[in-house]
N, C-alpha and C positions, 0 to 999 in steps of 0.2 A: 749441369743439373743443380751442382748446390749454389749458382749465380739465380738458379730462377728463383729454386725453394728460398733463397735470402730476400729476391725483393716480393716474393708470396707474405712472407713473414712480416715485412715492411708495411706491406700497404695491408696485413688483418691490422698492426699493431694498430697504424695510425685510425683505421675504420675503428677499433678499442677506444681508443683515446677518444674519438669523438662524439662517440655515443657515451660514452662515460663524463665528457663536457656538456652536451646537449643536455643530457639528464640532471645534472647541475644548475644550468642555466633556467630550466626550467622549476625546479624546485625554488629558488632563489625568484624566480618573478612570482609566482605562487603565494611564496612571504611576503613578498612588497605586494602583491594585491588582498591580501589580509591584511595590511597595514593602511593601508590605501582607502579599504572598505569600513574598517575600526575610524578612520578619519572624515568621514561622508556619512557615516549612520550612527556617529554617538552623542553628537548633539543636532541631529537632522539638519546639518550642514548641508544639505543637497539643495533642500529649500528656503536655508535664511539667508537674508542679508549681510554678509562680512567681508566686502569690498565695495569700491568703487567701478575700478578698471573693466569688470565682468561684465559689468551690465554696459560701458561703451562700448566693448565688443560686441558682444550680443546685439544691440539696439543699433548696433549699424548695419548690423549684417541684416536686421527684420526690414529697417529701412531701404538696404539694396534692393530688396525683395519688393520693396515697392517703388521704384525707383529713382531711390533719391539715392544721391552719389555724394561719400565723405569727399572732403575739401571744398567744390563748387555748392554742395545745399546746407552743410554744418558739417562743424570743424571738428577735426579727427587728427591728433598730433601725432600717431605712430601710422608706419608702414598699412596698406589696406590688406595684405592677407589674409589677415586674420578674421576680415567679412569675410572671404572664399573657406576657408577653413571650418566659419560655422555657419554658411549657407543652407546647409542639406538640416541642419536645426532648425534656423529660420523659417525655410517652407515646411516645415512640420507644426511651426506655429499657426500656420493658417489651418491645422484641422484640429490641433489642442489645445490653442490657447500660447500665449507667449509663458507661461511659467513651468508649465510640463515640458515646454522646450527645450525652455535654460536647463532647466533639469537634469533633461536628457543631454545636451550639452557637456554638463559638467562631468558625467558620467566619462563620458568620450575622452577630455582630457586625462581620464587616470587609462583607461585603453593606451590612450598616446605615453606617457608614463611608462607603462607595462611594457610597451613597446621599444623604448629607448634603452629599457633594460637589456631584450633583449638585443638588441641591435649593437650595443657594447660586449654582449659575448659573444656577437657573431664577429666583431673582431678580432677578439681573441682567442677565437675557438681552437687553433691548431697547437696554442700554448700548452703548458701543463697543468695537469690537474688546480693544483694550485696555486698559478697564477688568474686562472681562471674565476674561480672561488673568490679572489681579492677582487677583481674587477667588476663582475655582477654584484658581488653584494657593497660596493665601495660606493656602484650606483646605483642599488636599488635602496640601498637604506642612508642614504645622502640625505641629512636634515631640507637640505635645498630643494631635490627632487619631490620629498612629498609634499612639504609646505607650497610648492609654487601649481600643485596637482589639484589642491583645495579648491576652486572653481577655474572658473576660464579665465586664461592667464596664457602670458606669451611666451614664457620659457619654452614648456614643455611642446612646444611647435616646433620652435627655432632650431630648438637640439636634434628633433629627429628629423628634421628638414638636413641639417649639418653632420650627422651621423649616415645618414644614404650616403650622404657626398662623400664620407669616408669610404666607404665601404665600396663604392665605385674607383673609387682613386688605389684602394691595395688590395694585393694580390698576397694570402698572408700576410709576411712581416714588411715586403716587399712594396713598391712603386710599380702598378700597371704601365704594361707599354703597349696600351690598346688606345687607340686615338677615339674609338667609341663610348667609350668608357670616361675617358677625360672629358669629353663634352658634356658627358650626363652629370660627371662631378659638378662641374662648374655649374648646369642648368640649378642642381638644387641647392649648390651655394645660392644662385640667383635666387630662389625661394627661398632660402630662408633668410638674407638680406631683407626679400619683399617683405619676410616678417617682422624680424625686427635687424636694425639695423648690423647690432652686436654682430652680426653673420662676418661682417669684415675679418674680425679675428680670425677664427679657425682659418679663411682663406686667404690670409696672408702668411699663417702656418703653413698652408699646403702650397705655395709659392716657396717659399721657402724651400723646402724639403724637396721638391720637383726641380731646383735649382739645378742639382748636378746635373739631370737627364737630359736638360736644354732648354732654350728660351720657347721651342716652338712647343713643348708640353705647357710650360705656363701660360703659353697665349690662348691656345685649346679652352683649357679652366677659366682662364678669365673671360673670352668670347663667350666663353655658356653662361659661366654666372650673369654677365649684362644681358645675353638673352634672355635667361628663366627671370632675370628680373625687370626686364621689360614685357615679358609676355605676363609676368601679372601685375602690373603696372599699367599698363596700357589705355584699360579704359579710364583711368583715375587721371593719367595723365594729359588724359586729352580733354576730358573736363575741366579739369582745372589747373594747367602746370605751373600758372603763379604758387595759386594757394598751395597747393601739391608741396613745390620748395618750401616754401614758409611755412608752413605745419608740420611737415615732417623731420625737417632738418635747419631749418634757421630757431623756429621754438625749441626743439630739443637742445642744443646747443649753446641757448643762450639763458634754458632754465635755471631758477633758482636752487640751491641747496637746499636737502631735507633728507630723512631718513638716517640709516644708522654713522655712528661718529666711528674713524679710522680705524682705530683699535678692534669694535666689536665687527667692523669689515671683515678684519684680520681673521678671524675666528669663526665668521661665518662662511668664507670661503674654505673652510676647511674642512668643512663639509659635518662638525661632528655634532652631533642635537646636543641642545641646547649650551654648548659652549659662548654663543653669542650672546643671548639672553645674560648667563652668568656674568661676563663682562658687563653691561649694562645696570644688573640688579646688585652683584657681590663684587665691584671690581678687585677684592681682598684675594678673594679666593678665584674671579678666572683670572684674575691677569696671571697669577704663578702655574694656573692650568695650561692657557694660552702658550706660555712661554718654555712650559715641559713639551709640548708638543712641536712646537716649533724648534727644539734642540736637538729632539730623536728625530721629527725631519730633516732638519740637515747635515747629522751625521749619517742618516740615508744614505743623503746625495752623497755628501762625501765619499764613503765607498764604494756608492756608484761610478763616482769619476774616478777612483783611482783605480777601477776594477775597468776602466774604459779599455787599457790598452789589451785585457784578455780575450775579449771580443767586444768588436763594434756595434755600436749602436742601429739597431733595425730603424728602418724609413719609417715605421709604424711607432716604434718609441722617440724618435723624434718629432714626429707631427705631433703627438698626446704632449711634449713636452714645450715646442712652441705657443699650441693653443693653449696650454694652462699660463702660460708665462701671459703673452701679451693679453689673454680676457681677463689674468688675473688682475697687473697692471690697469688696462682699462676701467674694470669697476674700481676698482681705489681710487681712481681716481678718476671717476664720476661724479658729478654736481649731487647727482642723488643717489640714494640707494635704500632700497628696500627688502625686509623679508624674502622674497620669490630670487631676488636677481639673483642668488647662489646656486638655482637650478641650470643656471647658463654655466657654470661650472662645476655641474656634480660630472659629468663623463670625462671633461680632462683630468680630472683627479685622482676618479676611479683608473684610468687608462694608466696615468701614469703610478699611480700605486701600485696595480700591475707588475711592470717593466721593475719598479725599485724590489717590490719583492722579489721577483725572478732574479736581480743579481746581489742583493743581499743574502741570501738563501744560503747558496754555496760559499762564500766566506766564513758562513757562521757556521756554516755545517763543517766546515774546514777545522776550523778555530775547536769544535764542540768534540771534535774526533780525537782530536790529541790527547783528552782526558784519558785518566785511566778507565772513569764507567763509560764512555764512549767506544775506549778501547776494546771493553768486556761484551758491547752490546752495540753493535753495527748501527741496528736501527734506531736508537735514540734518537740521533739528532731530527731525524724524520718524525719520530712518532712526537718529540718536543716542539718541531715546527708546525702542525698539525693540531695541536693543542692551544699553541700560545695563537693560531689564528681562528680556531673555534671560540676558544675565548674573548677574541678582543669582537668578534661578532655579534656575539650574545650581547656581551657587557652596549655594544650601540645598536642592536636592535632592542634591547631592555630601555637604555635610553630612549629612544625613537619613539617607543610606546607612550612613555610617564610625560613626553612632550606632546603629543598630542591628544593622550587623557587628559591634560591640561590646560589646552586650547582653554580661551574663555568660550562660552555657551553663545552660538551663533543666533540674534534674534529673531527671533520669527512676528513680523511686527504686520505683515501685507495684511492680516485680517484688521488689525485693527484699524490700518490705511482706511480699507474700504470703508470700515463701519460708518466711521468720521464723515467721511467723501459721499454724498447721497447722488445719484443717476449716475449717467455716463458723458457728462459734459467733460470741456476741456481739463484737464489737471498739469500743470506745470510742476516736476519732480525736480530736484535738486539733484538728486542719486536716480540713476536710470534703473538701477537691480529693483530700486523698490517700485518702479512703473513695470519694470517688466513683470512681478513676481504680484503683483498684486492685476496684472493683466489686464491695464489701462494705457500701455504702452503706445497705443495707438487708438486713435479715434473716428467717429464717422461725422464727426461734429466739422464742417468746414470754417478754415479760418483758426485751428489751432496750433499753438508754434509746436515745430521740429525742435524740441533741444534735446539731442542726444549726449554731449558732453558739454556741461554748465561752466565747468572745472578748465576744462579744455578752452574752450572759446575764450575765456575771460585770461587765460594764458595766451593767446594768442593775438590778442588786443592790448595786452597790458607788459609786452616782451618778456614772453616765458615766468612773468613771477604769478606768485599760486596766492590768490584772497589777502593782497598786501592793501596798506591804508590807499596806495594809488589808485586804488579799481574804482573809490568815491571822485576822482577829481578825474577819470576818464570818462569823456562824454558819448562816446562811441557806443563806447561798453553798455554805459545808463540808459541812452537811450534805448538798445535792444534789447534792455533787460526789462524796461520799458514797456515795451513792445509784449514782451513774453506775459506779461505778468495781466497787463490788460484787456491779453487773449485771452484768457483763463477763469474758470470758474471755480477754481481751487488751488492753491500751491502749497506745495509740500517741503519745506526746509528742514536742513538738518541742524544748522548750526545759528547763532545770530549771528558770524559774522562771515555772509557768500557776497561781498561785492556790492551790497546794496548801497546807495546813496541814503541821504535825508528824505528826499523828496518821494523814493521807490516806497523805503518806509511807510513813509505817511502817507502814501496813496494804502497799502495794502492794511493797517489800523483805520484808515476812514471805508475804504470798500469790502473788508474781507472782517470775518467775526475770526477770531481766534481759539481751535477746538480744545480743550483742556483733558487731563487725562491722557495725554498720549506716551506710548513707550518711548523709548531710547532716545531720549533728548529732542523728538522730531517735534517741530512747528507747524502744524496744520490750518491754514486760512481757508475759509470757507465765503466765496464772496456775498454778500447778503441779500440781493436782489437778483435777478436773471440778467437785469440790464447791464450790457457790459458796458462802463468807460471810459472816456477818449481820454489818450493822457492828457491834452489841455487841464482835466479835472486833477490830475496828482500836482500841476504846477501854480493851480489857482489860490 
């Protein structure tokens, strides 16, 4: 009897424990969709312009939908899931309009967001209280996570495509030894590869870690991932598997540098707001910030490792520490890097902050005991650990806040697109967000060019470099740009300098009037007769 009453007691405790983590977890995604929401409605972010990449996503996905297909009808440098992803947006545009779409869109990415949160305390859930607490909020208030949530953007895909896969793969702290299970991991590694490629990581984490149990569990994980990543691959690759190669993986590969400089890397992978920015703007004051962080992290570790031999390292705190390692590495040492990519690491972070506080905890509870007021007062060191992590909360979800009250003000320029722009003839946009957002994305006009990514194509003709002096002495390029411009009964530029030759110039000052008064630096040509044409006329 008292063997039953002992494991009766067992399994309320742990049914305790997990509604009292549940309950956490949920409270914690709750803040991050109030921060998320404070992010999307304080400068009507939902509906302006403050990317690029948003509207090639978007604008291909509207494109699938009519069936034109990235790589074989225009060039599309990343993985195509992410058309699949916002497909069901896409056919929503055909009854709202393409800009209540994007919208709605954008929307979905903090869902997805919201979702990832959870999804990292479902891995944690059988932990304690407060490891728990460290890991949802580690990722739900990751500077990386909500800046990369700001519209559609491919982080916050990849991660929760790469967190199923976790979560198929362990059983608690533990390695599944379910062969059904390992297949599904792998299928949505394969998805989230299909997404963006960074997927490698985690799954050479979870290769890793599946090491001991045998070659034939890795082969399982890796069989599916090439499955789920052929099966959304498929029709992309049958269209076009030259281009398919060469846009996805030989441009990538062979892009130019840009984005932030090593140091503010360092910092931004660290998940804490605005610590990067401070490297960039006061390097006086983050570089000794930077560098106090990174010393209390690795006397972390440190006591991590020498606390290794009191108990072993769970399969689940090895994979979280794998994958932060090698995606760490990897972005460091990426040709680019931007703002969003730290979303690709707010869960290995969160995960493994985790795991470091769970065995930091008791050392210091150790150490805190021996006092005399420890001695007087059992629960100190609890109610001190408790405290110093409510606090360090606050103090970055306070931050969190004053970084994105600070965002600059996202334009809202599509009305004045329009005004500029009279009927509904052709228009050639330079940025796709503001064709989509001003809902000319698509035309009934035949004979007007497809350019879904300007940026993209001209990368891809010009070997991965981004609007370099080369793009004038490419004649491939000129001519198709050529082509676009001479379709059109209007183009929309952002910059003077996207690629254009001498001659593209002087075709669009002799054909196009130039609209004056336009917001945010944009270039509006209005061509001045109906007649469209032939380039013969820009060479004469």
């Amino acid at each position: 009897m008292t063997g039953v009453f002992s494991m009766r007691e067992v399994r309320e405790t742990d049914h305790a424990l997990l509604r009292r983590n549940w309950a956490v977890i949920a409270g914690i995604t709750c803040a991050a969709l109030a921060v998320l929401a404070l992010q999307a409605f304080l400068h009507q972010h939902y509906s302006a312009v403050d990317e690029y990449d948003d509207g090639v996503y978007f604008g291909a996905s509207v494109e699938l939908l009519h069936g034109l297909l990235p790589y074989r009808d225009f060039a599309f440098i990343q993985p195509p899931m992410i058309t699949v992803w916002m497909f069901p947006f896409a056919a929503l545009s055909t009854l709202t309009g393409a800009a209540i779409a994007m919208e709605a869109g954008r929307f979905f990415v903090d869902l997805v967001t919201l979702t990832n949160v959870v999804l990292v305390g479902a891995l944690v859930r059988r932990r304690p209280t407060f490891q728990v607490v460290i890991a949802t909020a580690a990722m739900a208030f990751a500077q990386g996570s909500i800046r990369a949530s700001q519209t559609i953007l491919l982080e916050p895909f990849v991660v929760l495509a790469c967190l199923i896969a976790f979560l198929f793969l362990m059983e608690g702290e533990g390695v599944t030894s379910s062969s059904r299970r390992l297949w599904w991991c792998g299928m949505f590694f394969g998805i989230a590869g299909a997404t963006k490629v960074w997927a490698v990581f985690p799954l050479v984490a979870a290769l890793i870690v599946l090491a001991p149990v045998g070659l034939r569990a890795q082969r399982k994980v890796v069989a599916g991932a090439g499955l789920g990543f052929v099966a959304c691959s498929l029709p992309f690759l049958i269209g076009a598997p030259i281009s398919f190669f060469k846009q996805v993986v030989v441009t990538q590969a062979i892009r130019n540098t840009g984005g932030f400089t090593p140091l503010a890397r360092v910092a931004d992978l660290t998940q804490i707001p605005g610590l990067s920015s401070s490297i960039e703007r006061h390097s006086g004051l983050g570089a000794p910030l930077l560098a106090l962080v990174l010393f209390f992290g690795f006397c972390a570790l440190l006591i991590c490792w020498t606390d290794r031999h009191r108990s072993a390292w769970s399969a689940l705190e090895r994979l979280s520490a794998w994958g932060a390692l090698l995606a760490g590495v990897g972005l460091l040492i990426s040709p680019t890097y931007y703002y969003h990519y730290s979303g690709f690491m707010a869960p290995f972070v969160a995960l493994v902050l985790s795991s470091v506080a769970g065995r930091v905890r008791e050392p210091l509870r150790m150490a805190l005991t021996r006092t005399t007021l420890s001695a007087r007062s059992p629960l100190l060191p609890t109610l001190l650990g408790w405290i110093a992590t409510a606090t360090a909360i606050a103090l970055v979800l306070g931050t969190l806040i004053t970084v994105v009250v600070d965002l600059p003000v996202a334009p809202q320029v599509s009305d004045a697109v329009s005004d500029a722009i009279p009927g509904h003839g052709c228009v050639l946009y330079a940025n796709p967000t503001l064709a989509l957002l001003d809902n000319r994305f698509t035309s009934d006009v035949s004979g007007c060019p497809d350019v879904i990514d300007w940026l993209g194509q001209e990368r891809v003709l010009d070997d991965g470099l981004a609007t370099a002096p080369s793009d004038s002495h490419d004649t491939h390029l000129q001519v198709m740009v050529s082509r676009w411009i001479d379709s059109s009964d209007a183009v929309v530029l952002e910059s003077s300098d996207l690629g254009l030759d001498s001659a593209n110039e002087r075709y669009l000052r002799s054909h196009f009037a130039q609209e004056v008064d336009i917001p945010r630096g944009l270039r509006i040509f209005v061509r001045v007769s109906g007649e469209r044409h032939k380039n013969a006329d820009a060479q004469s």
